[in-house]
Every structure is written in structure tokens, then in C-alpha cells.
FIMI-695801 format. One record per residue (C-alpha): chain; x, y, z; residue in three letters. Coordinates in steps of 0.25 Angstrom, whole numbers. Layout:
+------+-------+-------+-------+------+
! unit !    xx !    yy !    zz ! code !
+------+-------+-------+-------+------+
!    A !     X !     Y !     Z !  ALA !
...
+------+-------+-------+-------+------+
END
This chain:
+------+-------+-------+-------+------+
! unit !    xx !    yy !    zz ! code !
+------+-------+-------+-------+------+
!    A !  -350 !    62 !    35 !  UNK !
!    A !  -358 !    74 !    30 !  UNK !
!    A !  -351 !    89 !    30 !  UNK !
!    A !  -360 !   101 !    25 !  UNK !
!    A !  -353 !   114 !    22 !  UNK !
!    A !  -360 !   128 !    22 !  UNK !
!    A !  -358 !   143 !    22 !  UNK !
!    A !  -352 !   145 !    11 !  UNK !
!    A !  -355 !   156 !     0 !  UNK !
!    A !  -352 !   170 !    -7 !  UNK !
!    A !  -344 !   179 !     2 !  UNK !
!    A !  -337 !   192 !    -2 !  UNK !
!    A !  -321 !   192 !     2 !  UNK !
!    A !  -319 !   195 !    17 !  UNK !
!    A !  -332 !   190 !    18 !  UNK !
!    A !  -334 !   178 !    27 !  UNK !
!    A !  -340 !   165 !    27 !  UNK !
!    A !  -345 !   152 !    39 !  UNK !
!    A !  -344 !   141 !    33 !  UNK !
!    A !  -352 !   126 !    41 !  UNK !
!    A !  -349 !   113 !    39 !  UNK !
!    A !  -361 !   104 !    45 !  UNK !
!    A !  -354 !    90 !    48 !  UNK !
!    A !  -361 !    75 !    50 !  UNK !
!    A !  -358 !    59 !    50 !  UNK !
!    A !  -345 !    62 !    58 !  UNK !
!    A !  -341 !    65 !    73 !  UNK !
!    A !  -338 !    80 !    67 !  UNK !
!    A !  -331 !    85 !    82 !  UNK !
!    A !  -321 !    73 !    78 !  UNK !
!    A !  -314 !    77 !    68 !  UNK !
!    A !  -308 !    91 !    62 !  UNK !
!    A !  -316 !    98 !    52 !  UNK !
!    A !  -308 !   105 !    40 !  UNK !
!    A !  -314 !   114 !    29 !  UNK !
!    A !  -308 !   114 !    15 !  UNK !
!    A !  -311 !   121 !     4 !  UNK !
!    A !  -308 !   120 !   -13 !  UNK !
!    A !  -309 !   132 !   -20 !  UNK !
!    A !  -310 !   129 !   -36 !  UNK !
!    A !  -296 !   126 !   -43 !  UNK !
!    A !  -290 !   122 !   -28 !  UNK !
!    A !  -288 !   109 !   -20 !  UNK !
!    A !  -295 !   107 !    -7 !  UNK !
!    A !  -290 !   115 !     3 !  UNK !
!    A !  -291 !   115 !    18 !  UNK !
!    A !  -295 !   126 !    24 !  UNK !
!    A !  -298 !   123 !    39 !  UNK !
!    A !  -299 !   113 !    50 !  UNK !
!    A !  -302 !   112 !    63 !  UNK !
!    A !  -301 !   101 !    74 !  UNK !
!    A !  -310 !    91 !    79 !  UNK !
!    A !  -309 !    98 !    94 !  UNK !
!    A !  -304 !   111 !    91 !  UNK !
!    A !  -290 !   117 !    89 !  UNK !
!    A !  -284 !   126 !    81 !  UNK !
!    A !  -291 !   126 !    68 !  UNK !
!    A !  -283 !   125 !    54 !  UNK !
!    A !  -283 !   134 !    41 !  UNK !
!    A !  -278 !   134 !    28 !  UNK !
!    A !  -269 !   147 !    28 !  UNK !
!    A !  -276 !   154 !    19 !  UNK !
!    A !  -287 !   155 !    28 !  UNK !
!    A !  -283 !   157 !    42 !  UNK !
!    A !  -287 !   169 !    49 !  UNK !
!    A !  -299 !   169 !    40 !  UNK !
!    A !  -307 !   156 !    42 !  UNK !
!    A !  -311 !   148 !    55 !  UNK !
!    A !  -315 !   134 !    56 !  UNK !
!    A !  -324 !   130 !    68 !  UNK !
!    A !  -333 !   118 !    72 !  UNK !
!    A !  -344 !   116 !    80 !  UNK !
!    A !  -344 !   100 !    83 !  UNK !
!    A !  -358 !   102 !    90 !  UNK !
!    A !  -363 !   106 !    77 !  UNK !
!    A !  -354 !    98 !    67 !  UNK !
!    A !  -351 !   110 !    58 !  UNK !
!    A !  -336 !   115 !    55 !  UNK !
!    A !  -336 !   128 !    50 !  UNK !
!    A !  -328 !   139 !    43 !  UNK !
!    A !  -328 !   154 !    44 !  UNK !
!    A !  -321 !   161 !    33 !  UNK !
!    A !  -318 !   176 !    34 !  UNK !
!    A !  -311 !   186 !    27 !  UNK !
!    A !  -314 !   176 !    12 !  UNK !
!    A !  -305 !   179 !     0 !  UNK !
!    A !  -302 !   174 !   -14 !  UNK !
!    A !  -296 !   162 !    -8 !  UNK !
!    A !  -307 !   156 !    -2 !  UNK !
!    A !  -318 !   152 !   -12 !  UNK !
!    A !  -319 !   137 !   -12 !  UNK !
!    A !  -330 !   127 !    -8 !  UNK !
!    A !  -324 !   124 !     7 !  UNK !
!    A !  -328 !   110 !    15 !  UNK !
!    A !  -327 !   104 !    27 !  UNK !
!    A !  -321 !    91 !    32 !  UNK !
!    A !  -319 !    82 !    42 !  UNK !
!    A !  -305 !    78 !    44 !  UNK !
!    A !  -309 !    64 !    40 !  UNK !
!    A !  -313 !    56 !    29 !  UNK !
!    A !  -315 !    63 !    15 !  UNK !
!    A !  -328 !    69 !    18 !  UNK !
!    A !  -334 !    84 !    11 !  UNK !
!    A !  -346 !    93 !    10 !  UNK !
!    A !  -352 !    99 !    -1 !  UNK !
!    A !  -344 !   110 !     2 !  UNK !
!    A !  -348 !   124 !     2 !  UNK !
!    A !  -343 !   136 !    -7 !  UNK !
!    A !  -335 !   150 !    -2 !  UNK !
!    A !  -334 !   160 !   -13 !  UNK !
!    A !  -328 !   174 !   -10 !  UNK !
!    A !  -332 !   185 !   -22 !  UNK !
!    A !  -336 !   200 !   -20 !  UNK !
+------+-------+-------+-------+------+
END
């Protein structure tokens, strides 16, 4: 099982960010697909997920209406768009499958002016 994240970076708050995860070794249209991230100080938190065949994605409260969770099972990517980023969304965000124990490198989100 391999899981690469991408997108992350510097954005200004209200900005906006797309975040990818690239997925292999696994039947990826099989099973849901969750980001989580860990800002420093805080436990893990999860922060999205979204079915194997669709469905009404989940989120965290603090985020609904700002981000989306999609897939794309031809491509093997999950991916997370955040909009409208604040104070509370700094963290190194990753994905999983909702199986087994297994992560990415993670990738970074600050929010500074």
C-alpha cells in the first residue's frame, strides 16, 4: 500500500487549497478513503471521508461547507478542496484507506498573511 499526498502550502486566510492523494497496492475503488490531519500540540483528527461508491461524503464540523472530499477511482486519487482557510486549519493533512494502519508522508497546510 503506497499513498502519496500533494497540494499542500502557504495560503493567505480565505484562500484556498486542492489537495491529491495518489493511491497504489490496493483495489482503491473498494474501500472509502478518509483524510485526516494533526496540527502541532493536537491529536489526529478526521476531517473527511467519503465512500467506496459514492454517497454523501462526511466532515468534521469544523469544516463543512468549507472543504469537499472527491475521488476519482480511474485515477486512484482522493482529493481535498479547502476554501475559505483559517486559523484552525494548519496541520499536516493525510489520507487513508479505511483499512489497515497505513499513511503517507503527509503534506503541510499553513494559513499566515
Amino acid at each position: 500500500v503506497r499513498l502519496v499526498e500533494s497540494g499542500g502550502g502557504l495560503v493567505q486566510p480565505g484562500g484556498s487549497l486542492k489537495l491529491s492523494c495518489a493511491a497504489s497496492g490496493f483495489r482503491f475503488s473498494w474501500y472509502d478513503m478518509s483524510w485526516y490531519r494533526r496540527a502541532p500540540g493536537k491529536e489526529r483528527e478526521l476531517v473527511a471521508t467519503i465512500g467506496s461508491a459514492g454517497g454523501p461524503p462526511t466532515y468534521v464540523d469544523s469544516v463543512k461547507g468549507r472543504f469537499t472530499i472527491s475521488r476519482d477511482n480511474v485515477k486512484d486519487t482522493v482529493y481535498l478542496q479547502m476554501n475559505s482557510l483559517g486559523p484552525e486549519d494548519p496541520a499536516v493533512y493525510y489520507c487513508k484507506a479505511n483499512f489497515g494502519d497505513h499513511w503517507g508522508q503527509g503534506t503541510q497546510v499553513t494559513v499566515s498573511p
